[in-house]
N, CA, C and O atoms as CSV, one atom per row, in Angstrom:
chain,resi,resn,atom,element,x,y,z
A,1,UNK,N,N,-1.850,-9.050,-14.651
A,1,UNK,CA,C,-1.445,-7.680,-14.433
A,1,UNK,C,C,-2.547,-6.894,-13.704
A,1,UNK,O,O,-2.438,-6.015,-12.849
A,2,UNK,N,N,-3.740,-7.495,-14.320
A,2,UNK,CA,C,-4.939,-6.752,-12.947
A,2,UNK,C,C,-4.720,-6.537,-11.915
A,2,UNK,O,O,-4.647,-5.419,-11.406
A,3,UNK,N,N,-4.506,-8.031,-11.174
A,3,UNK,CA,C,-4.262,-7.887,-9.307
A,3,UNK,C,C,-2.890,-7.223,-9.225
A,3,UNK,O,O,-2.790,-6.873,-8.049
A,4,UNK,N,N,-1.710,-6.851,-9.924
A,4,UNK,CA,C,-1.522,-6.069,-9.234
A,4,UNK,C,C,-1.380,-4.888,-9.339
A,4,UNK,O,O,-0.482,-4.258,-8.780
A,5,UNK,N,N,-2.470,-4.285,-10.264
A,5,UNK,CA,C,-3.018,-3.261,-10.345
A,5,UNK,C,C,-3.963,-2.773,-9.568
A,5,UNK,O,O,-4.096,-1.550,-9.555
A,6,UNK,N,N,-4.608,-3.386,-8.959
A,6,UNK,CA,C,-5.644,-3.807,-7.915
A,6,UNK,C,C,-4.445,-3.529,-6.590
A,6,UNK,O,O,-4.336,-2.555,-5.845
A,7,UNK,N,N,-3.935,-4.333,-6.633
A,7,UNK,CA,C,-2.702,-3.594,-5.325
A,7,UNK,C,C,-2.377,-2.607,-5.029
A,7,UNK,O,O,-2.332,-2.079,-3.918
A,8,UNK,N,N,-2.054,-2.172,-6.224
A,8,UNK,CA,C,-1.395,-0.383,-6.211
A,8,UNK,C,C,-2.280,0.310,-6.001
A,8,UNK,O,O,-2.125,1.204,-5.168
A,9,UNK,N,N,-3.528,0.159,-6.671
A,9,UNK,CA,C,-4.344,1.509,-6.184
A,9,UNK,C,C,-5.278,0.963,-4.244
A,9,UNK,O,O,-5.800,1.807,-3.516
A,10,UNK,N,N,-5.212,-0.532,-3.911
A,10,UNK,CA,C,-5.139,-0.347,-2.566
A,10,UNK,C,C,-4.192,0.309,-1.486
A,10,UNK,O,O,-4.493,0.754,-0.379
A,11,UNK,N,N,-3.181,0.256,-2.003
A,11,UNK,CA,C,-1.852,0.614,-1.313
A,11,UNK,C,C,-2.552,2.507,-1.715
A,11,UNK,O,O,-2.741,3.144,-0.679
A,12,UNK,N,N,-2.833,3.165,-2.828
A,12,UNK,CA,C,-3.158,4.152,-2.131
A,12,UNK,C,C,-3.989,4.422,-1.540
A,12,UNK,O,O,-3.858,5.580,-1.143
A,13,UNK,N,N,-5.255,3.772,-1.073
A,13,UNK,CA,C,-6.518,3.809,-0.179
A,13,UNK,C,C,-5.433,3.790,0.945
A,13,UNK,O,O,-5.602,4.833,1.577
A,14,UNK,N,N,-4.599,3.221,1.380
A,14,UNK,CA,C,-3.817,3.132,2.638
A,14,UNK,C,C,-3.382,4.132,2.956
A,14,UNK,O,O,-3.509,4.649,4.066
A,15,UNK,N,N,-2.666,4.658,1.816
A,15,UNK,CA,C,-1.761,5.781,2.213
A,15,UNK,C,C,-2.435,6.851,2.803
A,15,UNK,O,O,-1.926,7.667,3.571
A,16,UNK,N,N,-4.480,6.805,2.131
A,16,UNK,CA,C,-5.445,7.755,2.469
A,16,UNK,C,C,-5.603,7.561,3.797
A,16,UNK,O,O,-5.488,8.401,4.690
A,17,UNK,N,N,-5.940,6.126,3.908
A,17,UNK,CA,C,-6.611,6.277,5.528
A,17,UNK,C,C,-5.746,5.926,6.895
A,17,UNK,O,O,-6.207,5.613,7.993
A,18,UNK,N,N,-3.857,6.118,6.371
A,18,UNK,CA,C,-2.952,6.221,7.458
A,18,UNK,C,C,-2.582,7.680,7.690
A,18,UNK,O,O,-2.071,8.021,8.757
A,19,UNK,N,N,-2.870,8.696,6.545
A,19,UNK,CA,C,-3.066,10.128,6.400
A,19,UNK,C,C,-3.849,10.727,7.528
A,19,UNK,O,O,-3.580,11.511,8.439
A,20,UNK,N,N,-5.020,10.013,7.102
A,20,UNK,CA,C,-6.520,10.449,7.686
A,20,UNK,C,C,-6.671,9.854,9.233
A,20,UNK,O,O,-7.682,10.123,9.881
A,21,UNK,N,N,-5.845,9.212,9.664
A,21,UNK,CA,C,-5.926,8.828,11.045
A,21,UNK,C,C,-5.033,9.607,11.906
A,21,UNK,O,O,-5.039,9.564,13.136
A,22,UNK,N,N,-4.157,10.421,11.073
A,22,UNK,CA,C,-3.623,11.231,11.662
A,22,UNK,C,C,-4.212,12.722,11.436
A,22,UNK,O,O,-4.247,13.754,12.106
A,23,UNK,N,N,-4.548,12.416,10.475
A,23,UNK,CA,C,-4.987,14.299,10.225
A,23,UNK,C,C,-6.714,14.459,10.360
A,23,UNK,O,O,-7.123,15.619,10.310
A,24,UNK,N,N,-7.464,13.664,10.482
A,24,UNK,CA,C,-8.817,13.962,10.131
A,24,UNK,C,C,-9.048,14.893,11.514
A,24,UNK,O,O,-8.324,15.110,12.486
A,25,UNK,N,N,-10.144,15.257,11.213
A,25,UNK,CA,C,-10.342,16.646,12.287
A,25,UNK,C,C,-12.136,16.772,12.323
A,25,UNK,O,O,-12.748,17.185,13.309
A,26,UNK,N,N,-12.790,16.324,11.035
A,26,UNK,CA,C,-14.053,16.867,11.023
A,26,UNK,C,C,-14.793,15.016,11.064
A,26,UNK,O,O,-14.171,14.035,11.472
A,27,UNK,N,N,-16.185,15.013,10.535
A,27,UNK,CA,C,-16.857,14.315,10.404
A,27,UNK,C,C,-16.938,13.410,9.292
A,27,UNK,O,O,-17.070,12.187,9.346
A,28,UNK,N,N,-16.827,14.295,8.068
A,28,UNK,CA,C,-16.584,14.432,6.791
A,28,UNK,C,C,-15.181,13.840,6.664
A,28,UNK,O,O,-15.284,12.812,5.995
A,29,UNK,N,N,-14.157,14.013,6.955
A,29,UNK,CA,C,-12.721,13.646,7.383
A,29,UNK,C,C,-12.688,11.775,7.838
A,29,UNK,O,O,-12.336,10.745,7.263
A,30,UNK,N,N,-13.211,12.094,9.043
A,30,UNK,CA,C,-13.303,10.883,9.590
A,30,UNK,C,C,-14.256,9.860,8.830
A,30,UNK,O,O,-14.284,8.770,9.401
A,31,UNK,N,N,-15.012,9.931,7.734
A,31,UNK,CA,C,-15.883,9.699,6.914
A,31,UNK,C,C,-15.185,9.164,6.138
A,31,UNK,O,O,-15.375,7.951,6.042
A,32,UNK,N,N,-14.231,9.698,5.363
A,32,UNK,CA,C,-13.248,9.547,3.995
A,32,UNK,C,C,-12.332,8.770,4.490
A,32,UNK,O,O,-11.706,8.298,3.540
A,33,UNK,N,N,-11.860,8.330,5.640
A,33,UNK,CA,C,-10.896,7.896,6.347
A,33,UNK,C,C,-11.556,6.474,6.495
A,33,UNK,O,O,-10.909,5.436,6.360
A,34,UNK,N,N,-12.641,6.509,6.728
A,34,UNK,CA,C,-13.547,5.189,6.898
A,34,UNK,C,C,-13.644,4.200,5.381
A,34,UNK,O,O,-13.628,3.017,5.042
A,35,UNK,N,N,-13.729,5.269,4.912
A,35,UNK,CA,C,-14.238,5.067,3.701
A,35,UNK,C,C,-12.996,4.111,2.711
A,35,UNK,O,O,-13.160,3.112,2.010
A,36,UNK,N,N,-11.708,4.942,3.031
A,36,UNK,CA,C,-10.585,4.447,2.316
A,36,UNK,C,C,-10.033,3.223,2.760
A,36,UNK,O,O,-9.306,2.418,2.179
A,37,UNK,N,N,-10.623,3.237,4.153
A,37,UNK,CA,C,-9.806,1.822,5.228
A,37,UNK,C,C,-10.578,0.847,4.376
A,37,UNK,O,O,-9.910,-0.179,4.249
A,38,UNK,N,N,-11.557,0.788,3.839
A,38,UNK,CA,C,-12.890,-0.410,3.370
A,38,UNK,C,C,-12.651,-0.839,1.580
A,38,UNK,O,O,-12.782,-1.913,0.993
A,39,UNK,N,N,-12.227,0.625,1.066
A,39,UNK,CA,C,-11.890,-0.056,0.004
A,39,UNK,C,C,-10.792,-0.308,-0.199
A,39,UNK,O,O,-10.607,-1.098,-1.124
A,40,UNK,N,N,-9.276,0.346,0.712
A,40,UNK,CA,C,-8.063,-0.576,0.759
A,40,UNK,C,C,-8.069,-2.158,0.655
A,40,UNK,O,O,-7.326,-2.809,-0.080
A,41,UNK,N,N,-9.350,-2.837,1.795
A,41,UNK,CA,C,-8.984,-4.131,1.947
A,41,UNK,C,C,-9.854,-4.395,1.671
A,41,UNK,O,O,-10.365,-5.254,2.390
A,42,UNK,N,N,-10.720,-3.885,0.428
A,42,UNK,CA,C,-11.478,-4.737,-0.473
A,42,UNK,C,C,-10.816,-5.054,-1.800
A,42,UNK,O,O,-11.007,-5.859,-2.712
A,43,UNK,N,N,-10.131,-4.281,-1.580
A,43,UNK,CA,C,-9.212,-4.258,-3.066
A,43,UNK,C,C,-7.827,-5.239,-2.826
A,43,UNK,O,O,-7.008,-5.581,-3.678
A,44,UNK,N,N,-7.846,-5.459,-1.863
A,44,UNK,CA,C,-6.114,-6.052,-0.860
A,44,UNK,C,C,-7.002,-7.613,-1.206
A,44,UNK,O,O,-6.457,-8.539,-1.806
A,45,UNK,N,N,-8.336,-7.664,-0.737
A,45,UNK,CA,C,-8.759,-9.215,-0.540
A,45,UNK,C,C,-9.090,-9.552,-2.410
A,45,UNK,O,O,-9.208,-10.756,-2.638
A,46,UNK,N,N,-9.219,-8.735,-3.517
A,46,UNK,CA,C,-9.378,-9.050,-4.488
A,46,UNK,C,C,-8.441,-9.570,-5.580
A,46,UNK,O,O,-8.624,-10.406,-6.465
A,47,UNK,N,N,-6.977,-8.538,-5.127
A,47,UNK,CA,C,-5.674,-8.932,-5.541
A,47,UNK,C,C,-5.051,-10.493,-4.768
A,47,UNK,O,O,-4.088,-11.176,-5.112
A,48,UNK,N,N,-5.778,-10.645,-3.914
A,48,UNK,CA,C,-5.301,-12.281,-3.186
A,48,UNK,C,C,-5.940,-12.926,-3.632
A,48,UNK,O,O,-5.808,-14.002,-3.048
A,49,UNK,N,N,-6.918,-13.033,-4.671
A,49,UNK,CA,C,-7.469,-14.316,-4.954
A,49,UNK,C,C,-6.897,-15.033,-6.465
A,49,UNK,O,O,-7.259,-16.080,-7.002
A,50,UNK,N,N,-5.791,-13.950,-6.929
A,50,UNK,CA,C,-5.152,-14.325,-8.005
A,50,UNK,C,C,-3.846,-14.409,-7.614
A,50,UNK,O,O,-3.032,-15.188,-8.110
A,51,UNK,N,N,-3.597,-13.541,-6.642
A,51,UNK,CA,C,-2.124,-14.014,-6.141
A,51,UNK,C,C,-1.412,-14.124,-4.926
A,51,UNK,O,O,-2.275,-14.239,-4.055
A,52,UNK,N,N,-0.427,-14.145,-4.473
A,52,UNK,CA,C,0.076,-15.211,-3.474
A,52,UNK,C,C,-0.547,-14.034,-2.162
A,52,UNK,O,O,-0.363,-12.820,-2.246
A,53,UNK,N,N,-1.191,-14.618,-1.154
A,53,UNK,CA,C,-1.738,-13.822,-0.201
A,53,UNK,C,C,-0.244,-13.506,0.617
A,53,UNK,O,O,0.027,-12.364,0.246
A,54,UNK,N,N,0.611,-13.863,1.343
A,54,UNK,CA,C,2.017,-13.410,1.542
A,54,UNK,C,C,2.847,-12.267,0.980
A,54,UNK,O,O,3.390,-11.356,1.605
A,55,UNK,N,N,2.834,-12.491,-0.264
A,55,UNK,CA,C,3.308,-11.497,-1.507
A,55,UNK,C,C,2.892,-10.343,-1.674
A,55,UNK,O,O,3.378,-9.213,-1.629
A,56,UNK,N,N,1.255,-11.091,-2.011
A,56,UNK,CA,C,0.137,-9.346,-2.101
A,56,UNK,C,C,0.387,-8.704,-0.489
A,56,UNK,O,O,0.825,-7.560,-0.360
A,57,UNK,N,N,0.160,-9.300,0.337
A,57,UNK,CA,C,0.259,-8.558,1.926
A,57,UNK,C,C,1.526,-7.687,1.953
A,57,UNK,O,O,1.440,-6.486,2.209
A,58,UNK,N,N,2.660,-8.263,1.700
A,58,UNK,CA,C,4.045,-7.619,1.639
A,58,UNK,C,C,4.282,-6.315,0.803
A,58,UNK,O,O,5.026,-5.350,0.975
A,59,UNK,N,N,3.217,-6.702,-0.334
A,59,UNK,CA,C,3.674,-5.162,-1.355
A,59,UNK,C,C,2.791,-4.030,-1.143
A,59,UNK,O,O,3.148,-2.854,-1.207
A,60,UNK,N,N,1.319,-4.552,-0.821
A,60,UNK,CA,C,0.866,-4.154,-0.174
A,60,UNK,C,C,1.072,-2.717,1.020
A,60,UNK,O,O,0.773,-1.530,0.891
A,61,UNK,N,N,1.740,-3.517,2.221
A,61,UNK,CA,C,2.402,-2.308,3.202
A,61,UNK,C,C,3.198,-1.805,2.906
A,61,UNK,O,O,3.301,-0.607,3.171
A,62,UNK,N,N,4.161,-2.485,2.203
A,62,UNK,CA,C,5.827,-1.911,1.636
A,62,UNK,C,C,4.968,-0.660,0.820
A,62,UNK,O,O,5.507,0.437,0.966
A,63,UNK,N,N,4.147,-0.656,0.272
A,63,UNK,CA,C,3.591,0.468,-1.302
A,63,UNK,C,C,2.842,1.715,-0.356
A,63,UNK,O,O,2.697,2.899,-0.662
A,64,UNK,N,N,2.416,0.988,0.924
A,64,UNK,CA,C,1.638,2.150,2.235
A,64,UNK,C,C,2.710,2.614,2.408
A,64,UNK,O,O,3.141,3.558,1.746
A,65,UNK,N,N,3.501,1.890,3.566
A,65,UNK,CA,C,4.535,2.640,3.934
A,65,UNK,C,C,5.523,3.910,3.634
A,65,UNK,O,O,5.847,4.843,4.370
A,66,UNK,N,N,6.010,3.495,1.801
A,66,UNK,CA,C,6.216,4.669,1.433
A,66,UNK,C,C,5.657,5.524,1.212
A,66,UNK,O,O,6.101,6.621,1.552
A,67,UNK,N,N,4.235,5.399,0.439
A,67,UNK,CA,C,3.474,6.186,0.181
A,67,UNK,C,C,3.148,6.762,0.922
A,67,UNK,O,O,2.349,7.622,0.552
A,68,UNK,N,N,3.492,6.741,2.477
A,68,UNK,CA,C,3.070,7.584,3.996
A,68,UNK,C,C,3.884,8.530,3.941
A,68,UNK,O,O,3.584,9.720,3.842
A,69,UNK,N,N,5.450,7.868,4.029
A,69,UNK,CA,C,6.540,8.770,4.028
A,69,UNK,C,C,6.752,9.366,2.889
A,69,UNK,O,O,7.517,10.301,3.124
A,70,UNK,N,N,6.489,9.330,1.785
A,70,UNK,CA,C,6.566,10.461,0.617
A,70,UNK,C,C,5.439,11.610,0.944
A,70,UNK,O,O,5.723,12.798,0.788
A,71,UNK,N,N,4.410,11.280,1.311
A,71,UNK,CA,C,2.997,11.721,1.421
A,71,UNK,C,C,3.614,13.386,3.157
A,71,UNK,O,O,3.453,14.604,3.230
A,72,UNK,N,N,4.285,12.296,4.121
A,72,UNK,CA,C,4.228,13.011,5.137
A,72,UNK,C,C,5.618,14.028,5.021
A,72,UNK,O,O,5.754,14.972,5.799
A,73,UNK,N,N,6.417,13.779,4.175
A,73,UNK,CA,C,7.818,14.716,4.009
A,73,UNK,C,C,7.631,15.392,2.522
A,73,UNK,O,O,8.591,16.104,2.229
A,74,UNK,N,N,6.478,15.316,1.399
A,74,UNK,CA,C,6.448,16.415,0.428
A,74,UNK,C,C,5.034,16.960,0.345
A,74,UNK,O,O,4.551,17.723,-0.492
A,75,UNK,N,N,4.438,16.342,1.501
A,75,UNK,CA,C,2.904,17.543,2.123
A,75,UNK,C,C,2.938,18.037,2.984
A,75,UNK,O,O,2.681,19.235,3.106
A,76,UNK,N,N,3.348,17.091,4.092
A,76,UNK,CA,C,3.306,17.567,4.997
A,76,UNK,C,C,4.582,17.960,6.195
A,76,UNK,O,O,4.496,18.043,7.420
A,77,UNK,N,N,5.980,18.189,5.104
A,77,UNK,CA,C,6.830,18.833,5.622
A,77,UNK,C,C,7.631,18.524,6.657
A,77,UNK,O,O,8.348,19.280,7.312
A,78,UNK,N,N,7.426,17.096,6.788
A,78,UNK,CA,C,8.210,16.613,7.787
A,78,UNK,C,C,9.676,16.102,7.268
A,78,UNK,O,O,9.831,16.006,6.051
A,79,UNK,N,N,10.739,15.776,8.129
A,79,UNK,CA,C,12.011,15.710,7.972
A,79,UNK,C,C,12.235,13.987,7.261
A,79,UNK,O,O,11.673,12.966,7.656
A,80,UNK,N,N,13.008,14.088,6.378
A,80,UNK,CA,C,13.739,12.657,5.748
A,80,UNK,C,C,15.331,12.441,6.040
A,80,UNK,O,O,16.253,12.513,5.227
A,81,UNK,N,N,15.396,12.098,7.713
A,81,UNK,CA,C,16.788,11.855,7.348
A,81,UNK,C,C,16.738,10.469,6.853
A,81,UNK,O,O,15.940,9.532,6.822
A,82,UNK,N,N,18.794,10.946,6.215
A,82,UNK,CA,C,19.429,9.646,5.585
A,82,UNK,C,C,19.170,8.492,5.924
A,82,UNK,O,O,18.991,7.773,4.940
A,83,UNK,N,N,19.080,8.046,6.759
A,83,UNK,CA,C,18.783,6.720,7.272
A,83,UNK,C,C,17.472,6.311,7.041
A,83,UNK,O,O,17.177,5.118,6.971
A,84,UNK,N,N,16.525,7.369,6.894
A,84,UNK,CA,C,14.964,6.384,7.122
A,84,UNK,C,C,15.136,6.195,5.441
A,84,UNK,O,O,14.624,5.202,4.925
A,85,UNK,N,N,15.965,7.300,4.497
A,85,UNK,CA,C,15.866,7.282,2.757
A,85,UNK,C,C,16.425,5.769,2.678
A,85,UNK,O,O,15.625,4.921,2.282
A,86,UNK,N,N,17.777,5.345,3.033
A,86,UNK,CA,C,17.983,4.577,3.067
A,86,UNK,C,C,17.344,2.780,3.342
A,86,UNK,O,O,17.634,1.728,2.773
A,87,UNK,N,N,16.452,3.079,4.394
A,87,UNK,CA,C,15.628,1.461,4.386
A,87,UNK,C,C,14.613,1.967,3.651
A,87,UNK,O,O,14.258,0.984,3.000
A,88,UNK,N,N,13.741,3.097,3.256
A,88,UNK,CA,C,12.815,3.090,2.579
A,88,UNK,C,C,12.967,2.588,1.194
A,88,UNK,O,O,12.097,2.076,0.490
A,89,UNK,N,N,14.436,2.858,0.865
A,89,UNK,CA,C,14.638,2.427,-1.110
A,89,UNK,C,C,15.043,0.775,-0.697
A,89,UNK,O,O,14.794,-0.085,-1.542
A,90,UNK,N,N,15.539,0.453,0.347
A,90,UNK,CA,C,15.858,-1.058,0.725
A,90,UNK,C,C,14.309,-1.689,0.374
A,90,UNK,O,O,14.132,-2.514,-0.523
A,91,UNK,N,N,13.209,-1.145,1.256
A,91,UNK,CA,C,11.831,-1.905,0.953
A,91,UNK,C,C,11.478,-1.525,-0.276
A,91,UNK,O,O,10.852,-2.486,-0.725
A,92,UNK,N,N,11.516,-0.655,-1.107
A,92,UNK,CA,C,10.935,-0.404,-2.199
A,92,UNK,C,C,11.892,-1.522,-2.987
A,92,UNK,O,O,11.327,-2.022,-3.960
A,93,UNK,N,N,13.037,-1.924,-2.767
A,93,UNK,CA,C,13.933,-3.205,-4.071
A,93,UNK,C,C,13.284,-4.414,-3.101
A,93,UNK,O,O,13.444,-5.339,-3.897
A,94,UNK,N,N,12.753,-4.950,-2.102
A,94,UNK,CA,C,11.989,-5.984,-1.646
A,94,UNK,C,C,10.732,-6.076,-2.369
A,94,UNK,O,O,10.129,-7.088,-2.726
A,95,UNK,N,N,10.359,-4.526,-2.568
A,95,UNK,CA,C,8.394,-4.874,-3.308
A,95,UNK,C,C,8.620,-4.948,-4.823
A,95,UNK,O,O,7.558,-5.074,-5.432
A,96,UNK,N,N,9.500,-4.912,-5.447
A,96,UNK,CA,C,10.045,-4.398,-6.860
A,96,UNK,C,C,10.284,-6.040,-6.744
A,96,UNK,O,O,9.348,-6.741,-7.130
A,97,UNK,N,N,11.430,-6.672,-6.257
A,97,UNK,CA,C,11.840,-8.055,-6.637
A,97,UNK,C,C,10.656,-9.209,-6.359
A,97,UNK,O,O,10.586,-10.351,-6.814
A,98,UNK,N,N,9.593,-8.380,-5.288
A,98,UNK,CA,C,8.578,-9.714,-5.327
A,98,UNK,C,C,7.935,-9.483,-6.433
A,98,UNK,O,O,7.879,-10.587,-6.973
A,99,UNK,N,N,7.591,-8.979,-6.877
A,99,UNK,CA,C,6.598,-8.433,-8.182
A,99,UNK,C,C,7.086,-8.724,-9.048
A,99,UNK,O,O,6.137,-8.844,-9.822
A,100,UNK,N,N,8.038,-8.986,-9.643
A,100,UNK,CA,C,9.836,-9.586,-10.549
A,100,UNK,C,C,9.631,-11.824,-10.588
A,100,UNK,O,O,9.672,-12.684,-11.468
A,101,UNK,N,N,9.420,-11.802,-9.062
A,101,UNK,CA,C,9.290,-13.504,-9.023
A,101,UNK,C,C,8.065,-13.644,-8.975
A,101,UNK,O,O,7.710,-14.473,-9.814
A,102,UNK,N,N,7.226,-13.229,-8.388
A,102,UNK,CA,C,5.428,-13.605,-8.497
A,102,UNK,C,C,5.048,-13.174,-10.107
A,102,UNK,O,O,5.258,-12.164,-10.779
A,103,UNK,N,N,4.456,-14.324,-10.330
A,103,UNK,CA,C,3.650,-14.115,-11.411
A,103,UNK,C,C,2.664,-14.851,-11.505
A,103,UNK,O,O,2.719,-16.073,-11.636
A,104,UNK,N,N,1.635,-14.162,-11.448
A,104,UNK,CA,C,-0.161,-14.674,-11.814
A,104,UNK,C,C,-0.253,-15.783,-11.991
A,104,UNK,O,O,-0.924,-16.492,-11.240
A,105,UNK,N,N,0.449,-16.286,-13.119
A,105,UNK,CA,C,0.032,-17.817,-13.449
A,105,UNK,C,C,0.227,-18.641,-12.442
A,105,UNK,O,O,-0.575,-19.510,-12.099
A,106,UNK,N,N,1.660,-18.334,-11.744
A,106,UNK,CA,C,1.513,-19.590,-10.446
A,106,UNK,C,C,0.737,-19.607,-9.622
A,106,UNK,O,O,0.770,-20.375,-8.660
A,107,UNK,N,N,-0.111,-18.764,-9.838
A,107,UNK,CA,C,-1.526,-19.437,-8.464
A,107,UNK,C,C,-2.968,-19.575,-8.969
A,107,UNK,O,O,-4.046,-19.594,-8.375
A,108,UNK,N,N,-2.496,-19.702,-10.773
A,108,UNK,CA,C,-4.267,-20.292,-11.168
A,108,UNK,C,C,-4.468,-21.630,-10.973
A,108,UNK,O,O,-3.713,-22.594,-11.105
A,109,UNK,N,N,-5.972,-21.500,-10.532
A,109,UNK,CA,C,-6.603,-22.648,-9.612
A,109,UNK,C,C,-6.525,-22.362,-8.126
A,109,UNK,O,O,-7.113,-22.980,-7.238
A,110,UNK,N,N,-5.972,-21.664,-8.036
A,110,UNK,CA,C,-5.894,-21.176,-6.060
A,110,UNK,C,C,-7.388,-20.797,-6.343
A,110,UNK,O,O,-7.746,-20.409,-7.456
A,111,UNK,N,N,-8.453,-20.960,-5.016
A,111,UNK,CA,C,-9.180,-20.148,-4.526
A,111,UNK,C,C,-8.958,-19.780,-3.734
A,111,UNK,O,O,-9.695,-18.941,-3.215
């Protein structure tokens, strides 16, 4: 349950530094933006060493992705039409059902 706990909170370093590549403006900005890109995929390469690198990669972006579009339509006010709601809850039952069939144990002994 660690790694993919370890996932989720990379997936929000993502959501920080796909934010921050659009919005940073200062030094300090571009700093935090740096900052989040490094521990996203330190945390992305820590959750792969317990589980399936395919899997973790997939829930991974699927967990950015929304977290962009929730992030950019209830901060920052941009429009949700029907259609993007629609494939967004489609990928969210793709990252939900891998997380459902992956389980930890099948990849002890992976390095």
């Amino acid at each position: 349950m660690r790694n993919w706990a370890l996932l989720i909170v990379a997936a929000v370093f993502e959501v920080c530094w796909v934010i921050g590549l659009n919005q940073a403006s200062t030094v300090l900005e571009w700093g935090g933006t740096g900052v989040a890109i490094v521990v996203s995929f330190i945390l992305l390469l820590q959750a792969t060493k317990q589980l399936p690198v395919a899997t973790a990669y997939a829930v991974f972006v699927g967990l950015g992705t929304v977290g962009s579009v929730a992030v950019d339509t209830l901060v920052l006010g941009q429009a949700l039409p029907a259609a993007k709601l629609v494939f967004i809850i489609t990928l969210l039952i793709g990252v939900v059902g891998l997380k459902m069939v992956t389980k930890e144990s099948d990849t002890e002994g992976v390095s």
